[in-house]
PDB file of N, CA, C, O and CB in Angstrom:
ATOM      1  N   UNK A   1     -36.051   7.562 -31.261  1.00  0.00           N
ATOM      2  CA  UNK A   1     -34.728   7.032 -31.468  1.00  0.00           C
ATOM      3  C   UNK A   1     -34.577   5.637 -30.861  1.00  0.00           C
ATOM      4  O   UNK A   1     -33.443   5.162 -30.807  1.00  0.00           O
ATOM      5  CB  UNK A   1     -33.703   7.970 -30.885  1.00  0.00           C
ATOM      6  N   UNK A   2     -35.849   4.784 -30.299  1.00  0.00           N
ATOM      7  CA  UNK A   2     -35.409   4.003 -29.850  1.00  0.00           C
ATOM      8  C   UNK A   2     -35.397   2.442 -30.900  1.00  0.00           C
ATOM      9  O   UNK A   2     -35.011   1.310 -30.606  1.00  0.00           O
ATOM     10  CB  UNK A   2     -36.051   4.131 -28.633  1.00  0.00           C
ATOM     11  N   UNK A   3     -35.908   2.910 -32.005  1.00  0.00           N
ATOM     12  CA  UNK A   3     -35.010   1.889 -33.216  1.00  0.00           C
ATOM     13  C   UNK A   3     -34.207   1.600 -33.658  1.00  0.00           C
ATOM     14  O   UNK A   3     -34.079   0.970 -34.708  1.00  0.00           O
ATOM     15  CB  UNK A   3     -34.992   1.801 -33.990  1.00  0.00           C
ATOM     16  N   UNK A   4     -33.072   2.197 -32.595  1.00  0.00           N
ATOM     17  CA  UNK A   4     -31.519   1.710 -33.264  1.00  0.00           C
ATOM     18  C   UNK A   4     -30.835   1.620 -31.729  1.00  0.00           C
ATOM     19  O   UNK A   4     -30.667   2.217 -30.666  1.00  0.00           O
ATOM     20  CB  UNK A   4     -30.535   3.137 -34.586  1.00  0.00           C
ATOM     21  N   UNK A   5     -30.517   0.089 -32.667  1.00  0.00           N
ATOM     22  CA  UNK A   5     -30.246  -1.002 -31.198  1.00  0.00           C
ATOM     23  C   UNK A   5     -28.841  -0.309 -30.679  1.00  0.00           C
ATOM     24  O   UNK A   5     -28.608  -0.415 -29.475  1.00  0.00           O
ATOM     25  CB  UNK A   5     -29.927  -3.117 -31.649  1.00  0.00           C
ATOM     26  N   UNK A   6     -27.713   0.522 -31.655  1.00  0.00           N
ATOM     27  CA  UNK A   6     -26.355   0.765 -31.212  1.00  0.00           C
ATOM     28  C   UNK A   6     -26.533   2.351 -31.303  1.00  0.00           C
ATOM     29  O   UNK A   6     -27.238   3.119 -31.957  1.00  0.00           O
ATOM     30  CB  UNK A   6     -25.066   0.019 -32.191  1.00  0.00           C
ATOM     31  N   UNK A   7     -25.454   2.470 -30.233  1.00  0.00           N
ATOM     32  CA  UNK A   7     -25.402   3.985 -29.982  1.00  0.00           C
ATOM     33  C   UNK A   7     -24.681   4.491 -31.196  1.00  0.00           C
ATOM     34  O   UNK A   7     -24.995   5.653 -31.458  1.00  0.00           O
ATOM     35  CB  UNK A   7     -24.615   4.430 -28.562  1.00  0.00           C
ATOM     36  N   UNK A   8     -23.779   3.939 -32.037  1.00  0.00           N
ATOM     37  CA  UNK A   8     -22.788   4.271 -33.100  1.00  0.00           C
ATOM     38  C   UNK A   8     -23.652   4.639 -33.974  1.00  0.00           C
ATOM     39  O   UNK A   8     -23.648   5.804 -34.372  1.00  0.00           O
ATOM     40  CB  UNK A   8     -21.818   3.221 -33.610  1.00  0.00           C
ATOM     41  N   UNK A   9     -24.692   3.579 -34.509  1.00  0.00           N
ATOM     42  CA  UNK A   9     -25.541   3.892 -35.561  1.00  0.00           C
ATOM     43  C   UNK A   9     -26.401   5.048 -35.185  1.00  0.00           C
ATOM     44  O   UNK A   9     -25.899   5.853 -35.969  1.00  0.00           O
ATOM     45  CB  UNK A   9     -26.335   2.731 -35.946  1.00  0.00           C
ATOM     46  N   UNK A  10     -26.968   5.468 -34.807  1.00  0.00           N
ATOM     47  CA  UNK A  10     -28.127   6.279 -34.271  1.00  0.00           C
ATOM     48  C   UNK A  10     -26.453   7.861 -34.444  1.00  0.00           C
ATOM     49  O   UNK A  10     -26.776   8.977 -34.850  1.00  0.00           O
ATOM     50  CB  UNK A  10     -29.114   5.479 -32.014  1.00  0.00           C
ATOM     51  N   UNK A  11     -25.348   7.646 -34.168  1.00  0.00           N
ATOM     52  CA  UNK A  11     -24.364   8.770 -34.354  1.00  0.00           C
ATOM     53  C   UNK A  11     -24.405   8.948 -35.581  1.00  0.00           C
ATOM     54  O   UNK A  11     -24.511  10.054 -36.112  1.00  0.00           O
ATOM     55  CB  UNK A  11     -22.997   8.605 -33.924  1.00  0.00           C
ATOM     56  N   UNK A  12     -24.312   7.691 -36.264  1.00  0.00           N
ATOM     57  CA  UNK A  12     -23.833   8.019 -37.885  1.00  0.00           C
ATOM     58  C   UNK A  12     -25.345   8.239 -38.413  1.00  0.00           C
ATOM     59  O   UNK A  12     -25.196   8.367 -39.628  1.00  0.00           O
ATOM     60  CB  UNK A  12     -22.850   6.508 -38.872  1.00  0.00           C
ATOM     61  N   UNK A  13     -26.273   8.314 -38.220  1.00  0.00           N
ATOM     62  CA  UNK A  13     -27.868   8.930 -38.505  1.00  0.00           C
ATOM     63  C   UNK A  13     -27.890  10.272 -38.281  1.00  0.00           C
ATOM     64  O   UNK A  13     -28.160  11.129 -39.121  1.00  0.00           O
ATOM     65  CB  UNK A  13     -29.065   8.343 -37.550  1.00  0.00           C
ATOM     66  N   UNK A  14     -27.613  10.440 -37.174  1.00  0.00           N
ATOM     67  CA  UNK A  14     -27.617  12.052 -36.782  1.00  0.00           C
ATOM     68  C   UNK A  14     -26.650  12.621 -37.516  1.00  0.00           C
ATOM     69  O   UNK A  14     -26.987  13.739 -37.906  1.00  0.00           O
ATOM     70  CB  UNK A  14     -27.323  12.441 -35.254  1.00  0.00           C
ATOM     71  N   UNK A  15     -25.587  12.291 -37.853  1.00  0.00           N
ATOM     72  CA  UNK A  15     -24.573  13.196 -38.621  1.00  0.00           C
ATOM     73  C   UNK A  15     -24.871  13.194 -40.174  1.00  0.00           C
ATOM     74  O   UNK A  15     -24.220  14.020 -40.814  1.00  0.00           O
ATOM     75  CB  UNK A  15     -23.016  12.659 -38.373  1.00  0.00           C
ATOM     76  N   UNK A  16     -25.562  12.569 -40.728  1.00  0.00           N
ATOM     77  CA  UNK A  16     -25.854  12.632 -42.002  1.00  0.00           C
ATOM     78  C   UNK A  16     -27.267  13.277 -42.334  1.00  0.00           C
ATOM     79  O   UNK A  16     -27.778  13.752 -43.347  1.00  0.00           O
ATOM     80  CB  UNK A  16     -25.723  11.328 -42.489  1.00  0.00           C
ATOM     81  N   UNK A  17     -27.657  13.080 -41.045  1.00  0.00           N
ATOM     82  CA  UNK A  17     -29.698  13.570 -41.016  1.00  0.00           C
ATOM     83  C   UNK A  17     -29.348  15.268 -40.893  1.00  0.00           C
ATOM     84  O   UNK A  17     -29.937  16.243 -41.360  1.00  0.00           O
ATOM     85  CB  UNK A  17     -31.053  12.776 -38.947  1.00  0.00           C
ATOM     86  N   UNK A  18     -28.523  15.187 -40.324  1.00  0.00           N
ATOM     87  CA  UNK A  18     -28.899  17.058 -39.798  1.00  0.00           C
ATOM     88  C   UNK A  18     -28.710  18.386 -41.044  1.00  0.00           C
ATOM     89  O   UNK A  18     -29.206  19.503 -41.188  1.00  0.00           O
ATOM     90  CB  UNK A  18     -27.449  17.618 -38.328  1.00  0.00           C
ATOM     91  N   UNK A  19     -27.518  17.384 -41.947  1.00  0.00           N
ATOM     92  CA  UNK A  19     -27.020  18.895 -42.795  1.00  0.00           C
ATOM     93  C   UNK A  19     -28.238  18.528 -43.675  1.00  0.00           C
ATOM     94  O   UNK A  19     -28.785  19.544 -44.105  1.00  0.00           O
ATOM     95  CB  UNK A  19     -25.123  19.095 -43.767  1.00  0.00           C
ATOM     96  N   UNK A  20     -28.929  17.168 -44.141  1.00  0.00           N
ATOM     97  CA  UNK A  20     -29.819  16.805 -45.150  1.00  0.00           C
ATOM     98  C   UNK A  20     -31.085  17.821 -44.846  1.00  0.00           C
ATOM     99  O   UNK A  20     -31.579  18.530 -45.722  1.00  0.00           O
ATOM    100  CB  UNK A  20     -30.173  15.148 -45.092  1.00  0.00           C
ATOM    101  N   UNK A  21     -31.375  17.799 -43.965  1.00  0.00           N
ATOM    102  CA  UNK A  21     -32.447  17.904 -43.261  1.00  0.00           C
ATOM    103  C   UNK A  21     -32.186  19.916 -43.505  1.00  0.00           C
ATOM    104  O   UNK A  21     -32.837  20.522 -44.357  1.00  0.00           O
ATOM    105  CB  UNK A  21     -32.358  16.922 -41.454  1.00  0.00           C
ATOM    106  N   UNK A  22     -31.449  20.422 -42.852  1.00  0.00           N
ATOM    107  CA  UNK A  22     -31.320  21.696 -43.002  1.00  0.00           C
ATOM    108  C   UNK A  22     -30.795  22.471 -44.205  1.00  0.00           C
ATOM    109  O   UNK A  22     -30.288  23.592 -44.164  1.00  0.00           O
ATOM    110  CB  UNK A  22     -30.705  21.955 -42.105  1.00  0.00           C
ATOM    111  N   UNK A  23     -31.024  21.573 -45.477  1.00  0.00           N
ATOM    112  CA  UNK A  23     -30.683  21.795 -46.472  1.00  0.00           C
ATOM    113  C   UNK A  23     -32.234  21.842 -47.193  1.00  0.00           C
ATOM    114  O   UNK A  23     -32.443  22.381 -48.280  1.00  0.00           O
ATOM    115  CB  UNK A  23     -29.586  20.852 -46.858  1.00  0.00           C
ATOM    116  N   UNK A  24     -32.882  21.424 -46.678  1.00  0.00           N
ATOM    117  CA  UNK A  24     -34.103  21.213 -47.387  1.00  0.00           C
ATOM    118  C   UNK A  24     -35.607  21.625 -46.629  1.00  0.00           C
ATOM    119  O   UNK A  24     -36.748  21.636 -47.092  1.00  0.00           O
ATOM    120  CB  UNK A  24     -34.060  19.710 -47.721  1.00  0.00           C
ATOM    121  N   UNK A  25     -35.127  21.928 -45.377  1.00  0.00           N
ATOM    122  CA  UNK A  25     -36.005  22.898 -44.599  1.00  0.00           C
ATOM    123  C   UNK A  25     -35.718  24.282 -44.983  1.00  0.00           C
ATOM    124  O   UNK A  25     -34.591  24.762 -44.860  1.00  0.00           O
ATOM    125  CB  UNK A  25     -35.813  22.768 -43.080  1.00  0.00           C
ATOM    126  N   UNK A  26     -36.727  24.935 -45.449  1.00  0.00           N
ATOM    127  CA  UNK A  26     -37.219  26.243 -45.502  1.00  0.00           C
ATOM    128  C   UNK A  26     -37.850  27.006 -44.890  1.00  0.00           C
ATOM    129  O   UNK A  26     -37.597  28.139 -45.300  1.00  0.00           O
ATOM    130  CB  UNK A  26     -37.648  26.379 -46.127  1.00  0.00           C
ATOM    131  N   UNK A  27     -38.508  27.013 -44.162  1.00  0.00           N
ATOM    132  CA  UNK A  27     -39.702  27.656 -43.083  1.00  0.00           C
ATOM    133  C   UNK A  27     -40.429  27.981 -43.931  1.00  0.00           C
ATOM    134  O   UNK A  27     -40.296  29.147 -44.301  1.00  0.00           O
ATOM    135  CB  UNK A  27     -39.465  28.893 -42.059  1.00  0.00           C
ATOM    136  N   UNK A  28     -41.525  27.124 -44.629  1.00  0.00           N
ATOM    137  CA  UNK A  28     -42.340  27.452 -45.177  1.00  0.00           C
ATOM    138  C   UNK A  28     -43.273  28.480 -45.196  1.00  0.00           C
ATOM    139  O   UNK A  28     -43.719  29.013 -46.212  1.00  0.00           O
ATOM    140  CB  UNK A  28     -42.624  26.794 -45.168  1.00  0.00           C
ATOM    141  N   UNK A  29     -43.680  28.859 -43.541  1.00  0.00           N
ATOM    142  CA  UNK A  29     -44.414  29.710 -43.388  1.00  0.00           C
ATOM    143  C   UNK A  29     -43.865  31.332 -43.167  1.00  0.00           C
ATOM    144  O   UNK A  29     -44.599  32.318 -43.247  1.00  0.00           O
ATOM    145  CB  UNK A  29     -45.091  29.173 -42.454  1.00  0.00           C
ATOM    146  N   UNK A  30     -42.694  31.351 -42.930  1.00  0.00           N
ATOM    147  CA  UNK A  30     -42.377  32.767 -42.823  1.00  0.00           C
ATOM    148  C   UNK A  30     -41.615  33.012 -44.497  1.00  0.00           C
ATOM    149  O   UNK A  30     -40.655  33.781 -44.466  1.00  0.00           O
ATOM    150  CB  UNK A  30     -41.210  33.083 -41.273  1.00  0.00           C
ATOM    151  N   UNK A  31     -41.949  32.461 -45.827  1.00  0.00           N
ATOM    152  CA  UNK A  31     -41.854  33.373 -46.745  1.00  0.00           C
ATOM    153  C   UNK A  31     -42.864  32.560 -47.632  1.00  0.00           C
ATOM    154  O   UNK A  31     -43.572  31.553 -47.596  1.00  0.00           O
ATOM    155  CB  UNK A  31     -40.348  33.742 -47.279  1.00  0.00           C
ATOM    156  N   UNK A  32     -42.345  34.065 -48.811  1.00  0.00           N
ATOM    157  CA  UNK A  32     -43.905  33.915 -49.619  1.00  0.00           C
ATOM    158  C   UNK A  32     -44.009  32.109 -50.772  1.00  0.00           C
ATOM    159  O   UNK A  32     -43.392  31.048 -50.673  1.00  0.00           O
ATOM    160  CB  UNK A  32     -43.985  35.805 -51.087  1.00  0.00           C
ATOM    161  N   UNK A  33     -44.789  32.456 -51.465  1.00  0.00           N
ATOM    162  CA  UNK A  33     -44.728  31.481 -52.213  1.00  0.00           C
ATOM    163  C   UNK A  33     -43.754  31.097 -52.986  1.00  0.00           C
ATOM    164  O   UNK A  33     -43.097  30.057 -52.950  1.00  0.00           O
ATOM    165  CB  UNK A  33     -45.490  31.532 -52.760  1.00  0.00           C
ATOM    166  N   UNK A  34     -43.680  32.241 -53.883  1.00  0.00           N
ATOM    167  CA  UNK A  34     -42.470  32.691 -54.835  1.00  0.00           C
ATOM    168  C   UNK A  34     -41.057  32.233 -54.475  1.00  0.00           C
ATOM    169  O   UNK A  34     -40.316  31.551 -55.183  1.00  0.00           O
ATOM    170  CB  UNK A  34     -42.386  34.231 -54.877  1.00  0.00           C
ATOM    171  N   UNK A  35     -40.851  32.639 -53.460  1.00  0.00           N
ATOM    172  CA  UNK A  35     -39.846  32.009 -52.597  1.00  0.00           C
ATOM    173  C   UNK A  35     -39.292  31.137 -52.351  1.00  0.00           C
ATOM    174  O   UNK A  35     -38.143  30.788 -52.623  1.00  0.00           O
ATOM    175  CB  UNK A  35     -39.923  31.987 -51.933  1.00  0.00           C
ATOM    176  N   UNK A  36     -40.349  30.537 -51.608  1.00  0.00           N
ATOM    177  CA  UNK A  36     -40.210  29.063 -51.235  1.00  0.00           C
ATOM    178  C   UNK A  36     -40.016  28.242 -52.412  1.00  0.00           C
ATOM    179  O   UNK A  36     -39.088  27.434 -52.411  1.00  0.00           O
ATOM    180  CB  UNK A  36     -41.425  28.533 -50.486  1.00  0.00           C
ATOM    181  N   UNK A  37     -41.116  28.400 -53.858  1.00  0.00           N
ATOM    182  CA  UNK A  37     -40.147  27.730 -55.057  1.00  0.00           C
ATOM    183  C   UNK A  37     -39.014  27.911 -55.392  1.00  0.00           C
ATOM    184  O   UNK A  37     -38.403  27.007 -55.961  1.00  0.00           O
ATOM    185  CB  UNK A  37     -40.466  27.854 -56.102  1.00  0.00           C
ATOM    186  N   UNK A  38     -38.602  28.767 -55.209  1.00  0.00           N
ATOM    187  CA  UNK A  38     -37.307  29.240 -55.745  1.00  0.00           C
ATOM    188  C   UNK A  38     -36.273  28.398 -55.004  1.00  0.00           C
ATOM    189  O   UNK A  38     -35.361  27.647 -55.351  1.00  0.00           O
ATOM    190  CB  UNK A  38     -37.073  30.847 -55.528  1.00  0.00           C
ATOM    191  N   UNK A  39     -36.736  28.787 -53.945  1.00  0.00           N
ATOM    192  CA  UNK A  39     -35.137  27.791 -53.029  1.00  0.00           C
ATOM    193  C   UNK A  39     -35.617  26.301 -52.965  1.00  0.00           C
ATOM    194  O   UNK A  39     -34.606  25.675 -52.647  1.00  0.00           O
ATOM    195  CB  UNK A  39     -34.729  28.347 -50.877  1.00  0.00           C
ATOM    196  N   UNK A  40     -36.628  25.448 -53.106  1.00  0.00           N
ATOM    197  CA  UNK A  40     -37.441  24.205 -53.015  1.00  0.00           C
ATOM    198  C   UNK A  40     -36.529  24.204 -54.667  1.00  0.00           C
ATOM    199  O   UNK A  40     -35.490  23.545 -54.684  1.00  0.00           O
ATOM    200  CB  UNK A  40     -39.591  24.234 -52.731  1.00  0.00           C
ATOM    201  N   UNK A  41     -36.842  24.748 -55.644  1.00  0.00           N
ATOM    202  CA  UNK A  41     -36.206  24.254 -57.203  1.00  0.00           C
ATOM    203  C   UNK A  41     -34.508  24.311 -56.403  1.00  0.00           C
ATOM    204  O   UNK A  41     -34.334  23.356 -55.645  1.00  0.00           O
ATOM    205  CB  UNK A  41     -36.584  25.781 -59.031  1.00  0.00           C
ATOM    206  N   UNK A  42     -33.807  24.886 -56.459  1.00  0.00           N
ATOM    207  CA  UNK A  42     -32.180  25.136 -56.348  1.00  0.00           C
ATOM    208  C   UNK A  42     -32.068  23.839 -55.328  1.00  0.00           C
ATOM    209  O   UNK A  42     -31.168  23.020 -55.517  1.00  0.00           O
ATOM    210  CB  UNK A  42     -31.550  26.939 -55.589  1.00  0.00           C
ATOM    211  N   UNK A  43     -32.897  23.696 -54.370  1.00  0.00           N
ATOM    212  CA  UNK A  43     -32.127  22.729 -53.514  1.00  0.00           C
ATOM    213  C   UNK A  43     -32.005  21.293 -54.069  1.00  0.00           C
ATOM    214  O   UNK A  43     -31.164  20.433 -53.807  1.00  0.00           O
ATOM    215  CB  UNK A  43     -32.785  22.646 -52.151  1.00  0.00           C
ATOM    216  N   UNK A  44     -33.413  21.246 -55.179  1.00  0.00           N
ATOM    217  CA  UNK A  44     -33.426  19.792 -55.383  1.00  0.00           C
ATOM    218  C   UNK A  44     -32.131  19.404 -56.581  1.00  0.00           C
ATOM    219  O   UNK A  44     -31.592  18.324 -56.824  1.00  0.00           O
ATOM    220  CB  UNK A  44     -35.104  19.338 -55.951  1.00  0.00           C
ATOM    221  N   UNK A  45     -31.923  20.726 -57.158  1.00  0.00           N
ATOM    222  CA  UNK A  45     -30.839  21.017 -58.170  1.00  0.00           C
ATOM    223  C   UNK A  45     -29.284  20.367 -57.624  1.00  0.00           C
ATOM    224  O   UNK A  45     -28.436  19.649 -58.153  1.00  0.00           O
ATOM    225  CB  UNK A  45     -30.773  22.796 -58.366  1.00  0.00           C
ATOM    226  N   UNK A  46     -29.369  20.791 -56.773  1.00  0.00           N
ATOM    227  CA  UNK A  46     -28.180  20.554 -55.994  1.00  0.00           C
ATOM    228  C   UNK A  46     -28.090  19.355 -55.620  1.00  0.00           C
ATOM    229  O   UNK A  46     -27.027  18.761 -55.802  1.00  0.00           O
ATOM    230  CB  UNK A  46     -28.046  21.285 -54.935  1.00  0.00           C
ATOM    231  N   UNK A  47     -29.111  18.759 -55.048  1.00  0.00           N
ATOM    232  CA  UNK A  47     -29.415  17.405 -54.480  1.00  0.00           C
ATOM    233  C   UNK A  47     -29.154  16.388 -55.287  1.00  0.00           C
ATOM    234  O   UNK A  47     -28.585  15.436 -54.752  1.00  0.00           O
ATOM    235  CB  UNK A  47     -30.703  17.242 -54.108  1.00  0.00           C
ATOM    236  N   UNK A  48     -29.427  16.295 -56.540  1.00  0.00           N
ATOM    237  CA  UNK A  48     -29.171  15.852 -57.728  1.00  0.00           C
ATOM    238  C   UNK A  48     -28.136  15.708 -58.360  1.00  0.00           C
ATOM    239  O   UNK A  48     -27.696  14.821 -59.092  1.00  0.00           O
ATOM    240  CB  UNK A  48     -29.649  16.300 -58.307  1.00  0.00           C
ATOM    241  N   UNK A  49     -27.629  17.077 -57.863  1.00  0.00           N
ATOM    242  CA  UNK A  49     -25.822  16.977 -58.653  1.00  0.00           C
ATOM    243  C   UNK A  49     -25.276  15.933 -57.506  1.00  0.00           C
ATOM    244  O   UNK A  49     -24.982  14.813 -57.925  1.00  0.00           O
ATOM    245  CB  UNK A  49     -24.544  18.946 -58.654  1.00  0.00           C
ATOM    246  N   UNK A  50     -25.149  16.124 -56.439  1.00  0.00           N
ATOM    247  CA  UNK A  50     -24.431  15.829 -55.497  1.00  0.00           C
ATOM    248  C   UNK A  50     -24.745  14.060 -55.500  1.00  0.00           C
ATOM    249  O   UNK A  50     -23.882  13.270 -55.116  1.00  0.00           O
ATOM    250  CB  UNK A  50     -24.824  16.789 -54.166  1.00  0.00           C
ATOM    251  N   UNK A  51     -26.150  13.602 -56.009  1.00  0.00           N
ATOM    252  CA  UNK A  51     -26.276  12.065 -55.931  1.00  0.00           C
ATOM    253  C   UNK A  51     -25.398  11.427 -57.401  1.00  0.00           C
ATOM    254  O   UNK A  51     -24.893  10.314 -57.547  1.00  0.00           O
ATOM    255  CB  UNK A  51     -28.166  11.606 -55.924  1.00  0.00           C
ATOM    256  N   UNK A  52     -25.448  12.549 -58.333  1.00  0.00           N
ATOM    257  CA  UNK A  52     -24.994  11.931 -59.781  1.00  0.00           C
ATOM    258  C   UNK A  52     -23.487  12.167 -59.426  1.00  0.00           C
ATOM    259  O   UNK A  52     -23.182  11.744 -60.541  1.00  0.00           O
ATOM    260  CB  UNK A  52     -25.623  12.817 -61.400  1.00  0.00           C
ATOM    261  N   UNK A  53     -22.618  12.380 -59.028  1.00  0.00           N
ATOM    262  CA  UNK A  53     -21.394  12.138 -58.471  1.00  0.00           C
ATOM    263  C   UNK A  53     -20.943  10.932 -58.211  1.00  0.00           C
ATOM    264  O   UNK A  53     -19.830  10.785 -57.708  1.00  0.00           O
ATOM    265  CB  UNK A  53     -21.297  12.692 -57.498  1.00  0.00           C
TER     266      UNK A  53
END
């Protein structure tokens, strides 16, 4: 974190990084394959709607 010269910015990073971020983490390793496509396809689905807005 020490690339951002203001404490504000590095706030407004963290508040936009975290829901992104836990929207698109899966724990890859605790499910199966099948799975993990399934929610890896829906999320990018979503991701998509939400940029074409």
């Amino acid at each position: 974190m020490q690339r951002f010269r203001r404490k504000r910015s590095l706030q407004k990073f963290a508040a936009v990084h975290s829901p992104v971020y836990k929207h698109f983490n899966h724990e890859r390793l605790l499910s199966s394959r099948d799975t993990f496509k399934l929610t890896r396809i829906a999320a990018l689905a979503e991701w998509r709607q939400l940029c074409s807005v």
